[in-house]
DSSP file (Angstrom, degrees, kcal/mol; ACC not computed):
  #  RESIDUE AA STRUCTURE BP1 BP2  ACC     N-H-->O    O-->H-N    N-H-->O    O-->H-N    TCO  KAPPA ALPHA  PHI   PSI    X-CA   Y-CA   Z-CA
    1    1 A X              0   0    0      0, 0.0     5,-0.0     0, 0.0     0, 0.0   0.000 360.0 360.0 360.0 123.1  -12.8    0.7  -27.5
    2    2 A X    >>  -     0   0    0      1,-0.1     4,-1.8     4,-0.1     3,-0.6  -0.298 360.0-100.2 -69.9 161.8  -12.8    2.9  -30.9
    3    3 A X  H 3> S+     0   0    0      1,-0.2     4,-2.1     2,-0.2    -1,-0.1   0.708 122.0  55.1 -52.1 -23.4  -11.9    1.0  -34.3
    4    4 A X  H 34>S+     0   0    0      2,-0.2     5,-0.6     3,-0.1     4,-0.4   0.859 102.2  46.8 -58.2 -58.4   -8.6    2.5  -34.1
    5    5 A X  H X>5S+     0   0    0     -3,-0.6     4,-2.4     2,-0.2     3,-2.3   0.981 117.3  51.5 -71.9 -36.8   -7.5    1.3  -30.7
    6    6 A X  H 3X5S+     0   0    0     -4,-1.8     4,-1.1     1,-0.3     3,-0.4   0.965 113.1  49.6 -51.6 -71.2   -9.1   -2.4  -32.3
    7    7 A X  H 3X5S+     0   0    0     -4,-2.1     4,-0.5     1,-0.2    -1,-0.3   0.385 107.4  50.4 -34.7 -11.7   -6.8   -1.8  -35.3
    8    8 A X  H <>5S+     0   0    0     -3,-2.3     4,-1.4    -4,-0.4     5,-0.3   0.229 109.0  48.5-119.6 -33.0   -4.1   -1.2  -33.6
    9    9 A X  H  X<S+     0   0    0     -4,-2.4     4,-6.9    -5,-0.6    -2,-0.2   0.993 107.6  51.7 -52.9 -58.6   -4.1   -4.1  -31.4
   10   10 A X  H  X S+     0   0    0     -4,-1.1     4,-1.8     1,-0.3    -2,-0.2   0.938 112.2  51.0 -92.6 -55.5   -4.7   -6.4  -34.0
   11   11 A X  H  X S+     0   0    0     -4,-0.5     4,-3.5     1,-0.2     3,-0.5   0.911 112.1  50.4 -14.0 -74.2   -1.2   -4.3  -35.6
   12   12 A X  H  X S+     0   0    0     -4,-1.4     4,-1.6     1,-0.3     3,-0.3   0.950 108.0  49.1 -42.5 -52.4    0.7   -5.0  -32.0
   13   13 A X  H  X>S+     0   0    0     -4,-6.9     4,-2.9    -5,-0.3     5,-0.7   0.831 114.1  44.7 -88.3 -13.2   -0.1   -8.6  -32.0
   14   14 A X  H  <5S+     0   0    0     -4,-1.8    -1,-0.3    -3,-0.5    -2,-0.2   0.828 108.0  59.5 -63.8 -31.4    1.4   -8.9  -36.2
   15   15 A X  H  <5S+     0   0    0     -4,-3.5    -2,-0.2    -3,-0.3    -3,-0.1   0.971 122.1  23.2 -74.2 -79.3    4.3   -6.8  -34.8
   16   16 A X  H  <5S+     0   0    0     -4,-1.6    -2,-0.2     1,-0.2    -1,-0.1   0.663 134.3  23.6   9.0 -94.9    4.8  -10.1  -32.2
   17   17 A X  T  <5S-     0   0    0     -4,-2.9     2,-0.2     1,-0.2    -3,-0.2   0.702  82.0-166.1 -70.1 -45.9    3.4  -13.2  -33.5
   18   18 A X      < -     0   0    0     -5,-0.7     2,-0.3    -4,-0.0    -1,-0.2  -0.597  41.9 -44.9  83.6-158.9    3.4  -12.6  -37.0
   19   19 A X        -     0   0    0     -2,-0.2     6,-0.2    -5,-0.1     5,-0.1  -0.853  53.2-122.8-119.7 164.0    1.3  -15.0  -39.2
   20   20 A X        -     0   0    0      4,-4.5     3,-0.1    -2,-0.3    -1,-0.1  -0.145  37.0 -92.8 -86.2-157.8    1.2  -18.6  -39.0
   21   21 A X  S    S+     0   0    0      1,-0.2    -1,-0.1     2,-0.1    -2,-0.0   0.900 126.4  51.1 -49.8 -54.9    2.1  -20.8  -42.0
   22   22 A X  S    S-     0   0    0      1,-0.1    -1,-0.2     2,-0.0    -2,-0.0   0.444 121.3-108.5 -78.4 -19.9   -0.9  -21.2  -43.2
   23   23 A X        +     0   0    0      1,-0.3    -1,-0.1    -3,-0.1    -2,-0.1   0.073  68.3 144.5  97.9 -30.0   -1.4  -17.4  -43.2
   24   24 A X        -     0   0    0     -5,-0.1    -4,-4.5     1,-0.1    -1,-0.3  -0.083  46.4-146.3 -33.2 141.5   -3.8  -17.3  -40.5
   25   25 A X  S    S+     0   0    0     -6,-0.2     2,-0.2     1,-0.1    -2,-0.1   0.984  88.4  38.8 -75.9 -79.5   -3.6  -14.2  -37.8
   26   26 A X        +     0   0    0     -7,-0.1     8,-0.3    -6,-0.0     2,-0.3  -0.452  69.4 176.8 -97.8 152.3   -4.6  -16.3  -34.9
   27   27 A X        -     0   0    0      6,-0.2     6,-0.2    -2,-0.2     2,-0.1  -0.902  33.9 -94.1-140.8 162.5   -3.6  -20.1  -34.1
   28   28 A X    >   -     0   0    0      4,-1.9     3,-1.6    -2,-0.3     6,-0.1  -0.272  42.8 -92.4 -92.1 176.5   -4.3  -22.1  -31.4
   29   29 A X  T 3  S+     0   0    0      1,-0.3    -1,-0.0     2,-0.1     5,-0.0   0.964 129.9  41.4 -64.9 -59.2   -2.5  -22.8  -28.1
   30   30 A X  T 3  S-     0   0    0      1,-0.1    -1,-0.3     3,-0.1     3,-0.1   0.363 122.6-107.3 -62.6  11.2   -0.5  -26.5  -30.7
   31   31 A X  S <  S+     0   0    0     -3,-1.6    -2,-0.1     1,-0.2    -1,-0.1   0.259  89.7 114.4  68.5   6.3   -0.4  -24.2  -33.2
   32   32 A X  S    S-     0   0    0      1,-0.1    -4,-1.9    -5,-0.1     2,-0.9   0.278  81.4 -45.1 -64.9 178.6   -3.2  -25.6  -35.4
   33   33 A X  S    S-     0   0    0     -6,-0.2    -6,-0.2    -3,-0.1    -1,-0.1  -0.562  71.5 -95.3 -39.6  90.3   -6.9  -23.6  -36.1
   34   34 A X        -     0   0    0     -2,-0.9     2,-0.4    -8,-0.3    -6,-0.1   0.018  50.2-122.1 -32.8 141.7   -8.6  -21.9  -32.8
   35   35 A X    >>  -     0   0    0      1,-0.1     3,-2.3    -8,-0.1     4,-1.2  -0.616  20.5-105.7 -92.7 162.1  -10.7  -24.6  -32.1
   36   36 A X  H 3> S+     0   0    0     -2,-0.4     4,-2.5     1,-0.3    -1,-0.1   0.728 114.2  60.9 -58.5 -27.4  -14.7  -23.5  -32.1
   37   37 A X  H 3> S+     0   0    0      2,-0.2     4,-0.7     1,-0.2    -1,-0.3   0.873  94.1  54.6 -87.0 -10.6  -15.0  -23.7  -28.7
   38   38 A X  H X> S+     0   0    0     -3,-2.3     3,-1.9     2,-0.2     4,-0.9   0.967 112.9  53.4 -86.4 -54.8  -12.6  -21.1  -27.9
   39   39 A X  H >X S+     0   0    0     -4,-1.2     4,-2.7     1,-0.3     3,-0.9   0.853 105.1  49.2  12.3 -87.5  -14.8  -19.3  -30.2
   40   40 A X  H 3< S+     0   0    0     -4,-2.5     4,-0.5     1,-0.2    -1,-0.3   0.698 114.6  40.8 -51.9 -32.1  -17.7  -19.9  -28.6
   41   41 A X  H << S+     0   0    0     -3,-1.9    -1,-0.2    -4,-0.7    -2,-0.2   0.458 112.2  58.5-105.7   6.8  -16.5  -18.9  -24.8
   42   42 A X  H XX S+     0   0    0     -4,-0.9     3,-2.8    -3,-0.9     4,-1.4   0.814 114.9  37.8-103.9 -61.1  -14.6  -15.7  -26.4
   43   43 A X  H 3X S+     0   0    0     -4,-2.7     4,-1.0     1,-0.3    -2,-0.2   0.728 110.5  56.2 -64.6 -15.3  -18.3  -14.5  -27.9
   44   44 A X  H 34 S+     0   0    0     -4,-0.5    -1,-0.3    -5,-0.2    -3,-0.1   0.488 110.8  46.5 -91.3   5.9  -20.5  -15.5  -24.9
   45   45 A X  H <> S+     0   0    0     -3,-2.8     4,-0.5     2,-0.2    -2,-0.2   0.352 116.5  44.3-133.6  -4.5  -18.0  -13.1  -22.6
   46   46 A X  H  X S+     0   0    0     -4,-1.4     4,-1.7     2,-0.1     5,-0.4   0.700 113.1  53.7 -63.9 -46.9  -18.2  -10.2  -25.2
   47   47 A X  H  X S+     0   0    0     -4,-1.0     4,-1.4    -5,-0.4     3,-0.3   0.887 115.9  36.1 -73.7 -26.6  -22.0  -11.1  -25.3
   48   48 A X  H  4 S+     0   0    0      1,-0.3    -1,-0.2     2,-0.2    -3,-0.1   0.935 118.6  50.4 -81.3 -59.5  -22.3  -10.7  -21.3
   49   49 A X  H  < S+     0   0    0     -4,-0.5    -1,-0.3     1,-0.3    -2,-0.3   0.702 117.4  38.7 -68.0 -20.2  -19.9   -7.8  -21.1
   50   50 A X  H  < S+     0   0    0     -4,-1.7    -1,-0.3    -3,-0.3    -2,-0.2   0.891 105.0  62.2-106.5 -33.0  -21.7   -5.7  -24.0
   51   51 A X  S  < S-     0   0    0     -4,-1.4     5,-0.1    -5,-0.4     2,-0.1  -0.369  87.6-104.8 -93.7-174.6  -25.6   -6.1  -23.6
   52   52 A X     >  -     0   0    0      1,-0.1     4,-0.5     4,-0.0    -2,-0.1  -0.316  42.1-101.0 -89.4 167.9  -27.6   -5.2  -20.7
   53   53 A X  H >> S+     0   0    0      2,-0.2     3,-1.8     1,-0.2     4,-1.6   0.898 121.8  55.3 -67.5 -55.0  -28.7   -8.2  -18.5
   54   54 A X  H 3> S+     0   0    0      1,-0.3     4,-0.5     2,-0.2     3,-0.2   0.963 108.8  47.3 -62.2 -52.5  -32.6   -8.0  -20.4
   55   55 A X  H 34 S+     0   0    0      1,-0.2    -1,-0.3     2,-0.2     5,-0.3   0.616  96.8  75.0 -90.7  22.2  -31.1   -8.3  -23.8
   56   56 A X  H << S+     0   0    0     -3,-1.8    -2,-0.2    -4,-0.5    -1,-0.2   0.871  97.0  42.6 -20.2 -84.8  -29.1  -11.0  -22.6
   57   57 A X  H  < S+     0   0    0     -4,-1.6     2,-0.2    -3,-0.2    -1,-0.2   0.638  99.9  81.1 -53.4 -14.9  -32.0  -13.6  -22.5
   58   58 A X  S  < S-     0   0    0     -4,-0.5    -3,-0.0    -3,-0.2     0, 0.0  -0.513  96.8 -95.3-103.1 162.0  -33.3  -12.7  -25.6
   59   59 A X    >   +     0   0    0     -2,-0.2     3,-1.1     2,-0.1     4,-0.3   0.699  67.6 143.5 -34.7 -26.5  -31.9  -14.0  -29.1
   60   60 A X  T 3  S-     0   0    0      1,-0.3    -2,-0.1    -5,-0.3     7,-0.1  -0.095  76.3 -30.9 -57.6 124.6  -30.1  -11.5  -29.7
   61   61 A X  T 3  S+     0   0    0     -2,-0.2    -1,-0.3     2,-0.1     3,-0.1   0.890  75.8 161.6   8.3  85.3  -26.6  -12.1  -31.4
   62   62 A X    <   +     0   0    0     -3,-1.1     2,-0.3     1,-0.3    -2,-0.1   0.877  67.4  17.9 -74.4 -79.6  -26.6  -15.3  -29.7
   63   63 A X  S >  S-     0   0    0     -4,-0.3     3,-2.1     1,-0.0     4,-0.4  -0.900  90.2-103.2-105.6 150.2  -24.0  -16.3  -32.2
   64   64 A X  T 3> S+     0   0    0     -2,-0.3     4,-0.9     1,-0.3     3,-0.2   0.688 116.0  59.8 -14.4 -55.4  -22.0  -14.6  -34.4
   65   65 A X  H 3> S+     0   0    0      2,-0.2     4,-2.3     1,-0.2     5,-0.3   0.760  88.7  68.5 -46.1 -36.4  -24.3  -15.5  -37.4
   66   66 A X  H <> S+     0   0    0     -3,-2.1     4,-2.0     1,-0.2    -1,-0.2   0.893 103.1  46.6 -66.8 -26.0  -27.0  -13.9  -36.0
   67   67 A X  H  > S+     0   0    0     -4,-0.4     4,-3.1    -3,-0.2    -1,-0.2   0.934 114.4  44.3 -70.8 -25.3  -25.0  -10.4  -36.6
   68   68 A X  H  X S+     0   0    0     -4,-0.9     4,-2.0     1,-0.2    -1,-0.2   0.879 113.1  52.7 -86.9 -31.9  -24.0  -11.1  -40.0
   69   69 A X  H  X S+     0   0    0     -4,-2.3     4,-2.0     2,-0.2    -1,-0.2   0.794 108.7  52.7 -60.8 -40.4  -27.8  -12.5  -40.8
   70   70 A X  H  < S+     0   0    0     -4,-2.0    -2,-0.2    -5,-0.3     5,-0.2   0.958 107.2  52.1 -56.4 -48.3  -29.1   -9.1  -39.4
   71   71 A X  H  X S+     0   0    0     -4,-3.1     4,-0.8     2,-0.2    -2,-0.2   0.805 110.6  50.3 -59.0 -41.6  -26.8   -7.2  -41.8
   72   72 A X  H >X S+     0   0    0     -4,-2.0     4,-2.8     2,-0.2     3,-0.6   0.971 112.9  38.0 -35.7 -78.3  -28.1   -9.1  -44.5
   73   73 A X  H 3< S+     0   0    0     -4,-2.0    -2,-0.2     1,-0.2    -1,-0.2   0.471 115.3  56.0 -78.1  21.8  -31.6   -8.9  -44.1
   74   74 A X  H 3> S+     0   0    0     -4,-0.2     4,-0.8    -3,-0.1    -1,-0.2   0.613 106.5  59.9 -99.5 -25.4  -31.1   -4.9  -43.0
   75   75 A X  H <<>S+     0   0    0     -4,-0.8     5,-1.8    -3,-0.6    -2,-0.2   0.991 109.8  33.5 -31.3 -73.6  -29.4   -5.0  -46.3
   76   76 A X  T ><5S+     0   0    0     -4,-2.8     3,-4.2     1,-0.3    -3,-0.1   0.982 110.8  63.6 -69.1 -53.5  -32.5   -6.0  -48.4
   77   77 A X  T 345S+     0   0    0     -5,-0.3    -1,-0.3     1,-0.3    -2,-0.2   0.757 102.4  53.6 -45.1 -11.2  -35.0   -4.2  -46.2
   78   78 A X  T 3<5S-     0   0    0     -4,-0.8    -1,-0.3    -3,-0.2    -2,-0.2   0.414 124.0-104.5-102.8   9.3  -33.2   -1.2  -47.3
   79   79 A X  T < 5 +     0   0    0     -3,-4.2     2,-0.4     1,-0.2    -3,-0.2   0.910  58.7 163.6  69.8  45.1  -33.6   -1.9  -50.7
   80   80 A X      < -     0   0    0     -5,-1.8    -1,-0.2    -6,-0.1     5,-0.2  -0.835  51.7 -98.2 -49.6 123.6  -30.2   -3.0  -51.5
   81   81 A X    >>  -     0   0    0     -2,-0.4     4,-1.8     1,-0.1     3,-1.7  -0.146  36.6-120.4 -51.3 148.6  -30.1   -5.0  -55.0
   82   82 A X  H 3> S+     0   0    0      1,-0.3     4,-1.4     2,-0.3    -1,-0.1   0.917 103.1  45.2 -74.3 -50.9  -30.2   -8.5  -54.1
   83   83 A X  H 34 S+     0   0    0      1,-0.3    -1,-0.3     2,-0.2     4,-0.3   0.129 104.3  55.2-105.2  60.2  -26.9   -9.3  -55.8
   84   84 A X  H <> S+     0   0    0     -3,-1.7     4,-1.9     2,-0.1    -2,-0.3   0.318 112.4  44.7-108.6 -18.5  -25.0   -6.8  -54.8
   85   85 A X  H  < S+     0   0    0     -4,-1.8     6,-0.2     2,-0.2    -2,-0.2   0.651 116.2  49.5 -89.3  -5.0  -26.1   -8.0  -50.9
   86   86 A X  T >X>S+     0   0    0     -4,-1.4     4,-3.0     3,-0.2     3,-3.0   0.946 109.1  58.9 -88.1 -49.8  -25.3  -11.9  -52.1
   87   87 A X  G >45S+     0   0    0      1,-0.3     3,-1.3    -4,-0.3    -2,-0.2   0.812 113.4  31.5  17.4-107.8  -22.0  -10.0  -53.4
   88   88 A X  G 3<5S+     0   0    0     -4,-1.9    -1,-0.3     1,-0.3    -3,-0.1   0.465 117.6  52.6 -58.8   1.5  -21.0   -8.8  -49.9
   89   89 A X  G <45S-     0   0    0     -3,-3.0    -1,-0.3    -5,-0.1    -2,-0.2   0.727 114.1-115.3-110.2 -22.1  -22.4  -11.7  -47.8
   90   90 A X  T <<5S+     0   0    0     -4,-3.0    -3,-0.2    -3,-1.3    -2,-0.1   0.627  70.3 134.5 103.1  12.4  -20.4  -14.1  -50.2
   91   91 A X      < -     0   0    0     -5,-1.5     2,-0.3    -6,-0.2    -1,-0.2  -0.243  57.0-108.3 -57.3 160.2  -23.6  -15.8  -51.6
   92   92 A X     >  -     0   0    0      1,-0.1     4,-1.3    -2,-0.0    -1,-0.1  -0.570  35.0-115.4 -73.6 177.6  -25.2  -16.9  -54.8
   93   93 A X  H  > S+     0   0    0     -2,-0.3     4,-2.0     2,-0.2     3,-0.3   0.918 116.4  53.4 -60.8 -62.5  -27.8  -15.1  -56.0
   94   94 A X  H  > S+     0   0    0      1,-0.3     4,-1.8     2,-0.3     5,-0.2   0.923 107.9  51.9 -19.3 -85.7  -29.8  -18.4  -55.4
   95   95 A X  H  > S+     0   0    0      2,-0.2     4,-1.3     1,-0.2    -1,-0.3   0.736 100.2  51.7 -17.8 -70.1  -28.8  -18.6  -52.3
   96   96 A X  H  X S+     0   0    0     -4,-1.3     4,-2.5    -3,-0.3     3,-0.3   0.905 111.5  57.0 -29.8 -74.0  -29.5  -15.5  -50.9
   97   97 A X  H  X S+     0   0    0     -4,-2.0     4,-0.6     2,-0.2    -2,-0.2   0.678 103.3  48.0  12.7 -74.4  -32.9  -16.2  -52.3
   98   98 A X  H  < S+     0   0    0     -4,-1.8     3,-0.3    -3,-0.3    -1,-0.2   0.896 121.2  38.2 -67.7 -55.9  -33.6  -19.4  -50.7
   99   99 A X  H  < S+     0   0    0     -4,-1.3     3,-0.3    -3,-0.3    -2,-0.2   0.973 127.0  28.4 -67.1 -62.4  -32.5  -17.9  -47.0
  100  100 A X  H  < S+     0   0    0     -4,-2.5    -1,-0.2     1,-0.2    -2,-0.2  -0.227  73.9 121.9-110.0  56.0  -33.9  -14.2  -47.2
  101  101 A X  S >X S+     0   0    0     -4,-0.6     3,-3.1    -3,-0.3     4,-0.8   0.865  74.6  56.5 -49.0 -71.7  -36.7  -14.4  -49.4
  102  102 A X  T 34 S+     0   0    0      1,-0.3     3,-0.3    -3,-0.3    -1,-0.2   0.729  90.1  69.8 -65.8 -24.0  -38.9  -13.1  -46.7
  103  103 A X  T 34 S+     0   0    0      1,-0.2    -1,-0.3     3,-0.0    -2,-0.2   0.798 100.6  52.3 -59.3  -8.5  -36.8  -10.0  -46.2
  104  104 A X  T X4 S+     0   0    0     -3,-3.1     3,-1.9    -4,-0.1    -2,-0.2   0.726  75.8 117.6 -80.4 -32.3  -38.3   -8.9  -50.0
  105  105 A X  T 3< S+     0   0    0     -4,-0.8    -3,-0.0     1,-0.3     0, 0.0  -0.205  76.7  23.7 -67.4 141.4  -41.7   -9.3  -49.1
  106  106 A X  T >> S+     0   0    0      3,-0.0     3,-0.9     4,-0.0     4,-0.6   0.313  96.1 104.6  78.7  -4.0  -43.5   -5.7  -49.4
  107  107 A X  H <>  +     0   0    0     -3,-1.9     4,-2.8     1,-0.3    -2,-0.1   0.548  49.5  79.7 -88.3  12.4  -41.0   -4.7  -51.7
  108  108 A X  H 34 S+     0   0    0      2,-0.2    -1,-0.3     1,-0.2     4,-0.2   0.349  91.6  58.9 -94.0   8.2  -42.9   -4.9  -54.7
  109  109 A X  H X> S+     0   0    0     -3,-0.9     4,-2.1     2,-0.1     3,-1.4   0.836 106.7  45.2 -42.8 -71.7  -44.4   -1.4  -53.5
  110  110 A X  H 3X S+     0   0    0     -4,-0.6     4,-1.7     1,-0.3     3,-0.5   0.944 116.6  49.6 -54.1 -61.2  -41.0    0.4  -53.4
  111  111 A X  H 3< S+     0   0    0     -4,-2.8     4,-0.3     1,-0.2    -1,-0.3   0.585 103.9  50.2 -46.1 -21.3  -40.4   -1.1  -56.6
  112  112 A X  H X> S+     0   0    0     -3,-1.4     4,-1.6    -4,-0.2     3,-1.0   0.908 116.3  48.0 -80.7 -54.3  -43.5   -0.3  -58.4
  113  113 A X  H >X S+     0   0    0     -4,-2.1     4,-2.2    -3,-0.5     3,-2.0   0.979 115.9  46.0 -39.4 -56.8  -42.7    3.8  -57.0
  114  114 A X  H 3< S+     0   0    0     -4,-1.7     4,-0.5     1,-0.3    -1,-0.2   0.676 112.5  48.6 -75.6 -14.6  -39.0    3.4  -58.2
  115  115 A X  H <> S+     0   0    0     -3,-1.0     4,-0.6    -4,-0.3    -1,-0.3   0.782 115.3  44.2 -90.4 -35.8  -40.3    1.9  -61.5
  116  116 A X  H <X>S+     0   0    0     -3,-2.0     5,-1.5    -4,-1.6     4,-0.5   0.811 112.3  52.0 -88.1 -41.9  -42.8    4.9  -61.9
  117  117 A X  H  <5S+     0   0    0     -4,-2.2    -2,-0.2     2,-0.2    -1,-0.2   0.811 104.2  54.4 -65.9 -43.8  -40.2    7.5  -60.9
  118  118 A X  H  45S+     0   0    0     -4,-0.5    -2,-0.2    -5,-0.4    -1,-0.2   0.725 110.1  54.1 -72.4 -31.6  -37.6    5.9  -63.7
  119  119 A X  H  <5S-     0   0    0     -4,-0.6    -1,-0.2     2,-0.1    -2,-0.2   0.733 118.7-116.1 -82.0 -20.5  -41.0    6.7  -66.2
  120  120 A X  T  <5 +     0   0    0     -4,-0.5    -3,-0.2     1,-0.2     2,-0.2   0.367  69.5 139.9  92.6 -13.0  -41.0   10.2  -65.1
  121  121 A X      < -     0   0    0     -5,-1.5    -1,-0.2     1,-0.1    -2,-0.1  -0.288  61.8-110.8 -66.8 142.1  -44.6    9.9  -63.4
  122  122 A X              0   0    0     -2,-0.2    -1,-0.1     1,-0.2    -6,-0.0  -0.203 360.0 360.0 -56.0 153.6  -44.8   11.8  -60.1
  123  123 A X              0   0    0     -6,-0.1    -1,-0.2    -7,-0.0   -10,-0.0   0.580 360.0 360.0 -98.1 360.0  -45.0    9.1  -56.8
C-alpha cells in the first residue's frame, strides 16, 4: 500500500469518525485511549504479514521502538549532528547521549577529515 493510499485512509476514517474530545484520531472500543494491547496484537500481525518467516525470529522490529531506535542510531551513524537527531527523536541532548553513545564511536575519524577539510587541507 503506497503513502497515498495510507493517507487517504487515515482522511476516510476523519471524514467518519472525526476526532475524539481529547483530540485523539483513534479511541478505543468505551471511547477512552487504545489500550496497549490492542497495540501490541495490531503490530505483531503487521510484523507476521510484512517479514519473511527467517526475519520473523530474529529481533527485528520486535516492537515499535526498535524502528524508531534504528532511525536514531542510522541517524548518528550517518553523521547527523547530535542535536539536531535529539531534535527529531524528541530528546535532550543528554539524553540522546546517555542511550546512543555507542552509535558515535569511530566518529572521531570523520570528524578529524571534516575538521581538516573546514582548514582547507586536502583529506
Amino acid at each position: 500500500m503506497s503513502a497515498r493510499s495510507v493517507t487517504a485512509l487515515v482522511w476516510r476514517h476523519i471524514e467518519i469518525y472525526g476526532y475524539g474530545p481529547d483530540g485523539q484520531l483513534f479511541r478505543g472500543e468505551r471511547g477512552g485511549p487504545v489500550p496497549m494491547i490492542t497495540y501490541t496484537r495490531v503490530w505483531r500481525a503487521a510484523r507476521r504479514l510484512a517479514l519473511a518467516e527467517e526475519a520473523q525470529r530474529t529481533p527485528l522490529a520486535r516492537r515499535p521502538y526498535d524502528l524508531r531506535h534504528a532511525a536514531v542510531s542510522t541517524w548518528l551513524s550517518g553523521g547527523v549532528d547530535p542535536a539536531t537527531v535529539a531534535e527529531w527523536a524528541g530528546h535532550s541532548l543528554s539524553v540522546l547521549m546517555e542511550i546512543y553513545a555507542a552509535c558515535l564511536y569511530g566518529q572521531d575519524v570523520v570528524a578529524r577529515q571534516r575538521v581538516q577539510a573546514a582548514l582547507g587541507h586536502p583529506g
